[in-house]
TIMI-2910 file (N, C-alpha, C, CB; in pm, 1 decimal, decimal comma, always signed):
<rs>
+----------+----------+----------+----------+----------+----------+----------+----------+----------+----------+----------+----------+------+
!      n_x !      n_y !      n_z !     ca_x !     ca_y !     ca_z !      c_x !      c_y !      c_z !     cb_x !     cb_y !     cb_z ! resn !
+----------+----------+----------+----------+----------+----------+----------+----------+----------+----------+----------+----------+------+
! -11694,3 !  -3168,8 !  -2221,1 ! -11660,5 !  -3031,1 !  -2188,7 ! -11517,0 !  -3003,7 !  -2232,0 ! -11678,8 !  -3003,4 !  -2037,1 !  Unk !
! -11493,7 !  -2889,2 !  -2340,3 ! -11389,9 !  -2863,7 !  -2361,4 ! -11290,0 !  -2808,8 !  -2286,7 ! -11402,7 !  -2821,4 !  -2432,2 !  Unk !
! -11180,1 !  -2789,2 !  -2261,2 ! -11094,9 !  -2730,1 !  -2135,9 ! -11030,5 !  -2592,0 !  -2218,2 ! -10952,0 !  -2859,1 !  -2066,6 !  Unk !
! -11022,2 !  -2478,5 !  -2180,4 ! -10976,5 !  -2357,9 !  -2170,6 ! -10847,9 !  -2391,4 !  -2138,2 ! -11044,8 !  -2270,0 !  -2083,1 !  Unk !
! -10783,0 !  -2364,5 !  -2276,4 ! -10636,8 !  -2366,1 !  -2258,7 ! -10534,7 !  -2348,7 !  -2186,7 ! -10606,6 !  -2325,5 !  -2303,2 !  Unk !
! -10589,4 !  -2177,6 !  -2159,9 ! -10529,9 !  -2104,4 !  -2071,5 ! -10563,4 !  -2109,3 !  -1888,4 ! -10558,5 !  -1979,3 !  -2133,0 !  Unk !
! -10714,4 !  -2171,3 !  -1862,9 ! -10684,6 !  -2176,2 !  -1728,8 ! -10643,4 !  -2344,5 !  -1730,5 ! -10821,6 !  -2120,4 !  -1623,5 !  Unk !
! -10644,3 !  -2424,1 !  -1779,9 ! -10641,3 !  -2546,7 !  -1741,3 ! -10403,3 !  -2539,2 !  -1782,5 ! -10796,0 !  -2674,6 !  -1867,3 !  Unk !
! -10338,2 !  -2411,3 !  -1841,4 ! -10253,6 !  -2431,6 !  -1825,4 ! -10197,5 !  -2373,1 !  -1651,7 ! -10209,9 !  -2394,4 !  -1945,8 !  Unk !
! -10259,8 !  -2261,8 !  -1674,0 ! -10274,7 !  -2187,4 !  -1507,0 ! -10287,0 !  -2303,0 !  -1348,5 ! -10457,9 !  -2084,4 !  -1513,2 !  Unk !
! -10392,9 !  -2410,6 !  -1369,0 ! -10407,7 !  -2509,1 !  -1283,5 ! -10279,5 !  -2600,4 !  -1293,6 ! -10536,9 !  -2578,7 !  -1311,0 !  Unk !
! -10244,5 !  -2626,3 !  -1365,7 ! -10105,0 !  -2740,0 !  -1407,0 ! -10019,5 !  -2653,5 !  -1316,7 ! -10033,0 !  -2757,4 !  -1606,2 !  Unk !
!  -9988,4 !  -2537,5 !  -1376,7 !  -9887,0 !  -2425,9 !  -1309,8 !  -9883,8 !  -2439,3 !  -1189,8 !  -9914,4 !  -2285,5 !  -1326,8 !  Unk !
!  -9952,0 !  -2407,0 !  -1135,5 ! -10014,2 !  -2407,7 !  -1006,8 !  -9981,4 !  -2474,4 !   -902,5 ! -10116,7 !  -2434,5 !  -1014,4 !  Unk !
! -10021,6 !  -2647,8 !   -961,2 ! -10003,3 !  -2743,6 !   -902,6 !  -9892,4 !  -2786,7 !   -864,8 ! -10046,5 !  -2808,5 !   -947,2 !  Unk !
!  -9787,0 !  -2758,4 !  -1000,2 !  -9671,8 !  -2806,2 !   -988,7 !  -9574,2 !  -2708,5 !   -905,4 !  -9629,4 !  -2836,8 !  -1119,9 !  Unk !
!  -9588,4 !  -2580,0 !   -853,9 !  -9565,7 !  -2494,6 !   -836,5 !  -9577,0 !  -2531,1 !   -666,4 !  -9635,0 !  -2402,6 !   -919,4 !  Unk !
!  -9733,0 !  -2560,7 !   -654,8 !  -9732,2 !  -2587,8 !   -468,9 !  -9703,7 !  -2725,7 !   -435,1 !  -9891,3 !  -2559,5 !   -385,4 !  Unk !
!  -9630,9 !  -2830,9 !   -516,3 !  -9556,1 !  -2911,7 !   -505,1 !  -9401,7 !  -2944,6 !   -498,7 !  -9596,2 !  -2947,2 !   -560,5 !  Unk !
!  -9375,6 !  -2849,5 !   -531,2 !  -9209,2 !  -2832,2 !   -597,2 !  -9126,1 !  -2776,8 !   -451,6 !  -9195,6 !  -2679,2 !   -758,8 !  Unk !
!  -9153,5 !  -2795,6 !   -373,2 !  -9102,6 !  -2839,6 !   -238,2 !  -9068,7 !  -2987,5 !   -188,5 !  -9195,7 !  -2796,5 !   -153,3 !  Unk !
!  -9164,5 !  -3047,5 !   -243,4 !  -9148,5 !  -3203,4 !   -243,4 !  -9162,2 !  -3299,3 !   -337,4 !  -9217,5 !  -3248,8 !   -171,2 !  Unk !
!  -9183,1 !  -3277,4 !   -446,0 !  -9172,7 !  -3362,6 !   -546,2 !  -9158,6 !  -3300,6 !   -684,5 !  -9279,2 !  -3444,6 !   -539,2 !  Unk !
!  -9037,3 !  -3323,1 !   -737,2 !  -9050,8 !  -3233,7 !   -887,1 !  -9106,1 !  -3280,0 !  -1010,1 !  -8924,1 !  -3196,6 !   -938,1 !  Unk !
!  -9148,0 !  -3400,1 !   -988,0 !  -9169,4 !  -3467,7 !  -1111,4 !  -9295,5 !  -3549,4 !  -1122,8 !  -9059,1 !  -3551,2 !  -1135,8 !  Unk !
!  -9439,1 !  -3537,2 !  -1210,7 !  -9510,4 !  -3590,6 !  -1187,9 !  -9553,6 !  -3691,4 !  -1291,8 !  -9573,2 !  -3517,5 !  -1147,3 !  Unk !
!  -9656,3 !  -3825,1 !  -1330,9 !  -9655,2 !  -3882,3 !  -1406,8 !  -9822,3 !  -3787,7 !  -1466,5 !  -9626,0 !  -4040,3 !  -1362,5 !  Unk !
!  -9781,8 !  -3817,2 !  -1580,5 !  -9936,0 !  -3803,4 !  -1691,3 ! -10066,9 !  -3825,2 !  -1590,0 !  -9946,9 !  -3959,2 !  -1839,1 !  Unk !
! -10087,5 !  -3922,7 !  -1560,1 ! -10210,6 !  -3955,7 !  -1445,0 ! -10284,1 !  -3837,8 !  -1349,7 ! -10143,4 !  -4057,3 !  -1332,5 !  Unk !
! -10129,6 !  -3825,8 !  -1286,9 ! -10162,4 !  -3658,1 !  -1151,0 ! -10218,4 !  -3578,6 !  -1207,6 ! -10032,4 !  -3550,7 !  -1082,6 !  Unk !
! -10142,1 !  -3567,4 !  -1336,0 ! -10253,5 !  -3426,1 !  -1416,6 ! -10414,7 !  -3462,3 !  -1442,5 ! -10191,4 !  -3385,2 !  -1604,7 !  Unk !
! -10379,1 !  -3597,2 !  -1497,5 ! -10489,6 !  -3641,7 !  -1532,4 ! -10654,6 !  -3596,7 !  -1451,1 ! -10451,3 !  -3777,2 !  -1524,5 !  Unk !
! -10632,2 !  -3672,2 !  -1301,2 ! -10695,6 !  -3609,6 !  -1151,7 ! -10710,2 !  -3482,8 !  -1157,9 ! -10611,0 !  -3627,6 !  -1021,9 !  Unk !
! -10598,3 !  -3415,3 !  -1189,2 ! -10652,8 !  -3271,2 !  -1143,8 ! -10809,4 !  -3236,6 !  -1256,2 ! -10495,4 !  -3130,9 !  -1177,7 !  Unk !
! -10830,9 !  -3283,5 !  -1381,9 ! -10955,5 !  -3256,9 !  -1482,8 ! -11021,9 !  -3377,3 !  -1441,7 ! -10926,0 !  -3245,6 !  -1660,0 !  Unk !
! -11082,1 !  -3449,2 !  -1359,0 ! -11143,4 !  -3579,1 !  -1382,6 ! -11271,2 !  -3564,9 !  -1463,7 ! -11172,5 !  -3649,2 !  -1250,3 !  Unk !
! -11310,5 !  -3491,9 !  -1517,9 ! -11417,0 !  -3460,7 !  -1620,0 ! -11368,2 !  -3463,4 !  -1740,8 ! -11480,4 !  -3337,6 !  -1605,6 !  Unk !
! -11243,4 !  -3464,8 !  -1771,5 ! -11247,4 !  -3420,7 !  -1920,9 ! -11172,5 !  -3513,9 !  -1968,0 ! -11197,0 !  -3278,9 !  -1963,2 !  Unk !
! -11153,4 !  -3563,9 !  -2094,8 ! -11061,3 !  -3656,2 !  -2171,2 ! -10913,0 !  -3630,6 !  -2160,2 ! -11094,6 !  -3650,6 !  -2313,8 !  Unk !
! -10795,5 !  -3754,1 !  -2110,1 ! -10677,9 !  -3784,9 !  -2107,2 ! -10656,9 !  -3702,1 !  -2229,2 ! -10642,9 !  -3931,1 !  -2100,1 !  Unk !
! -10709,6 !  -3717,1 !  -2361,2 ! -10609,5 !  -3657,7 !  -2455,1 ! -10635,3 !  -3471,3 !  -2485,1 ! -10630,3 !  -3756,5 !  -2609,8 !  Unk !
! -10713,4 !  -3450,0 !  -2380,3 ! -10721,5 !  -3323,7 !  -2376,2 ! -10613,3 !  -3241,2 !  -2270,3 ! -10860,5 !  -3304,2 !  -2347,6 !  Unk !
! -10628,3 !  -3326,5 !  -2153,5 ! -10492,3 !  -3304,4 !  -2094,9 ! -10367,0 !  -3290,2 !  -2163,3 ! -10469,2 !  -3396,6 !  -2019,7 !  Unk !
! -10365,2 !  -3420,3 !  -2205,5 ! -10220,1 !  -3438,7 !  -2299,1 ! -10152,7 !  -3299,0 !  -2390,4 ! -10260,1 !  -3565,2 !  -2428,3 !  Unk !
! -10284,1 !  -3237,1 !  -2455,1 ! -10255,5 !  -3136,6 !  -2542,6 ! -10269,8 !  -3011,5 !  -2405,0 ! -10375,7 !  -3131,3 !  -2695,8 !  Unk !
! -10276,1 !  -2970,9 !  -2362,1 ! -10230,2 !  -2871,9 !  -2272,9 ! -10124,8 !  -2890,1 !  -2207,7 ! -10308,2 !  -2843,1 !  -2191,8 !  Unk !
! -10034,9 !  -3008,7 !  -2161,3 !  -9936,3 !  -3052,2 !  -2122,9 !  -9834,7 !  -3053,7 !  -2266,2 !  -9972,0 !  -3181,2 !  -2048,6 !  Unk !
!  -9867,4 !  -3049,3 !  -2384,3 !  -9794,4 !  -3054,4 !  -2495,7 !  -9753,4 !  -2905,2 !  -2469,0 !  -9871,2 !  -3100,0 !  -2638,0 !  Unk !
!  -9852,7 !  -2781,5 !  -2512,8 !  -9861,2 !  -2678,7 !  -2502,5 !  -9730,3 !  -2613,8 !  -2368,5 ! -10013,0 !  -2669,8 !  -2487,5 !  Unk !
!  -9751,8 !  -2688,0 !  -2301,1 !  -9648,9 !  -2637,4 !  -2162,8 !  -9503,3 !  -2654,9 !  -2235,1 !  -9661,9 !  -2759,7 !  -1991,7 !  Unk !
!  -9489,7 !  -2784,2 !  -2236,1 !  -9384,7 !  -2802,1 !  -2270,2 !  -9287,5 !  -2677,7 !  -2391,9 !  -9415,1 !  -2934,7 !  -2310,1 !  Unk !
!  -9403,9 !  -2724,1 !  -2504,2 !  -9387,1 !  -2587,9 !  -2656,4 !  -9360,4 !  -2491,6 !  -2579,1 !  -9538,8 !  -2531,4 !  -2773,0 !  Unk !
!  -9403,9 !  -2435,9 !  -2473,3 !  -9369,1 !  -2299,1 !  -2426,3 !  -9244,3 !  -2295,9 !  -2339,3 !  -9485,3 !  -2239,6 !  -2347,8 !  Unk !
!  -9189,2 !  -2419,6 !  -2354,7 !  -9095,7 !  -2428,0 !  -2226,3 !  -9120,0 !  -2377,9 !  -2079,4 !  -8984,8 !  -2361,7 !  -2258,9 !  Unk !
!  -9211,4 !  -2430,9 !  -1997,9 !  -9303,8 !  -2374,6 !  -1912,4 !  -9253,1 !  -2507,3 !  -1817,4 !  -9481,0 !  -2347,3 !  -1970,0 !  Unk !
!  -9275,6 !  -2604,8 !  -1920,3 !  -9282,5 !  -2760,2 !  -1822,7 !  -9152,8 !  -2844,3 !  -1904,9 !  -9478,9 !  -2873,5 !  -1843,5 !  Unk !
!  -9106,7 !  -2941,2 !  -1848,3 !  -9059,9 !  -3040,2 !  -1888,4 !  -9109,0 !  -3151,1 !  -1953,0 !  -9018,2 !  -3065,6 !  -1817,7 !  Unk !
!  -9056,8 !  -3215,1 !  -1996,3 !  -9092,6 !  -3373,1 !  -2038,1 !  -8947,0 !  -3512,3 !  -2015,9 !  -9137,5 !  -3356,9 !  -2237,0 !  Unk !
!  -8988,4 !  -3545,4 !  -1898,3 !  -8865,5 !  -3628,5 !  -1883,6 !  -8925,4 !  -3790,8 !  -1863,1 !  -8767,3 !  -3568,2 !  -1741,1 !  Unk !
!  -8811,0 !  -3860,5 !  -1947,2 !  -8805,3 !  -3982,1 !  -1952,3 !  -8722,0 !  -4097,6 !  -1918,8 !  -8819,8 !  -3985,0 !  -2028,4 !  Unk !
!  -8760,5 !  -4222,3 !  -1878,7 !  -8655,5 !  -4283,1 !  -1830,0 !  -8625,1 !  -4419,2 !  -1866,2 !  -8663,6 !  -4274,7 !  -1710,3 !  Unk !
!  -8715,3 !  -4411,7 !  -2030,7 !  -8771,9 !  -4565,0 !  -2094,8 !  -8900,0 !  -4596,7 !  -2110,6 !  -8737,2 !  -4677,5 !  -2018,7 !  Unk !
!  -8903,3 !  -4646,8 !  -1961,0 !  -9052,9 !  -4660,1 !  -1943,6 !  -9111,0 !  -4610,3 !  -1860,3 !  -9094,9 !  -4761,3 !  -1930,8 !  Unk !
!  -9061,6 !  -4534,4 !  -1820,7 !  -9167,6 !  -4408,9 !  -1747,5 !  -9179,4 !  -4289,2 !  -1776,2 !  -9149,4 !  -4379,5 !  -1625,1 !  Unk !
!  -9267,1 !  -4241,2 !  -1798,6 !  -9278,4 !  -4055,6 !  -1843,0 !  -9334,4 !  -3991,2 !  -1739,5 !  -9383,0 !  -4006,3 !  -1980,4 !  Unk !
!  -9274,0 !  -3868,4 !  -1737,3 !  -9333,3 !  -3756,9 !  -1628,2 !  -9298,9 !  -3660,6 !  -1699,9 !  -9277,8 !  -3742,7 !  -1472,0 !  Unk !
!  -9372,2 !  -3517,5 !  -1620,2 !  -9336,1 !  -3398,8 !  -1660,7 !  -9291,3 !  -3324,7 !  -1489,6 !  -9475,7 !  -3325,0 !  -1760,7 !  Unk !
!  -9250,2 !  -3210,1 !  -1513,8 !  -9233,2 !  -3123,6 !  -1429,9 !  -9204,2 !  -2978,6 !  -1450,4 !  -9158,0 !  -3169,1 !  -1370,8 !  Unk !
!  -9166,6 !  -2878,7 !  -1362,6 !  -9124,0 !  -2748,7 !  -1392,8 !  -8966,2 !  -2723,2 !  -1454,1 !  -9143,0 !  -2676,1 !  -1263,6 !  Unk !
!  -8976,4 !  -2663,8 !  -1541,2 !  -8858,2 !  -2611,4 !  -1582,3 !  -8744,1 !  -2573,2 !  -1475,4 !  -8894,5 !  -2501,3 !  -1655,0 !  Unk !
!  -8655,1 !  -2628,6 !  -1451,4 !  -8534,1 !  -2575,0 !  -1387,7 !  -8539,0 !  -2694,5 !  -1222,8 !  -8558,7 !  -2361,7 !  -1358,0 !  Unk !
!  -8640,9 !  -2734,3 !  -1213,6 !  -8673,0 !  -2810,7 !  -1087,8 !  -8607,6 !  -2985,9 !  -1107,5 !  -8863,7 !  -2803,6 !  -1067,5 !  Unk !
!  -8509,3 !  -3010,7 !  -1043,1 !  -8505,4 !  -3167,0 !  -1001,1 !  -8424,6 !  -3194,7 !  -1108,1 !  -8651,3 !  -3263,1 !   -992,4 !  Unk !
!  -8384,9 !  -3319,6 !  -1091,0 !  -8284,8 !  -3340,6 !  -1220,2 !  -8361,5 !  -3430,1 !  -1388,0 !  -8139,6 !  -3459,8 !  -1141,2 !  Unk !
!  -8347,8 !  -3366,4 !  -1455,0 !  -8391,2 !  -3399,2 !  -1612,7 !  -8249,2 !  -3428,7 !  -1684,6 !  -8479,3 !  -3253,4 !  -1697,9 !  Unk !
!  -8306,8 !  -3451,9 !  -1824,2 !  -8272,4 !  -3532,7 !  -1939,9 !  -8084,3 !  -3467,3 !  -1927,3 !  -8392,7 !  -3484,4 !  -2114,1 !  Unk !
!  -8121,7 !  -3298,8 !  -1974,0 !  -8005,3 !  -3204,8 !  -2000,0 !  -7880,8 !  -3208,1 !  -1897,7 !  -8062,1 !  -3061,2 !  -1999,7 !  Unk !
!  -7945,6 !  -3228,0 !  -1732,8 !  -7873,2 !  -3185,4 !  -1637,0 !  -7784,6 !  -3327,3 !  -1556,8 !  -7979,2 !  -3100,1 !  -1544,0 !  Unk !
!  -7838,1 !  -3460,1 !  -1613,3 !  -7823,1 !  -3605,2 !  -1596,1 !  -7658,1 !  -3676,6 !  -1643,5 !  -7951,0 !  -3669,6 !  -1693,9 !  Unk !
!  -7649,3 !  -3708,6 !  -1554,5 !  -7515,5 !  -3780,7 !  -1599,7 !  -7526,7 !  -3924,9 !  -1660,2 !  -7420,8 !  -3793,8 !  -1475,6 !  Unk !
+----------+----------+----------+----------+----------+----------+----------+----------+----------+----------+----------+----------+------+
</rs>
């Protein structure tokens, strides 16, 4: 089953949105759960898409990757 770009970016939104009280930053996986029907690399490309839009983040720390909301928690730019 293919995923609809636009609501499966809406659900990400969403999520991260009624989280961002307590946690700003999530790994690839969480998203993953939220589609458990559909292929990791389909996620991936709607999570690409966020990012391209500057919607979401992409922060790294070596060996760990997460994403989160724009402006939320501390990332790459705001890091000492």
């Amino acid at each position: 089953m293919a995923l609809d770009m636009a609501t499966a970016q809406k659900t990400i939104l969403d999520f991260l949105e009624g989280k961002a009280k307590s946690k700003t930053k999530f790994y690839f996986n969480d998203f993953c759960d939220l589609f458990p029907d559909e292929k990791s690399r389909d996620v991936k490309k709607v999570l690409t898409e966020l990012v391209k839009g500057e919607k979401i983040v992409y922060w790294s720390s070596g060996s760990t990757t997460m994403y989160g909301l724009k402006g939320l928690g501390k990332h790459a730019d705001g890091e000492e």
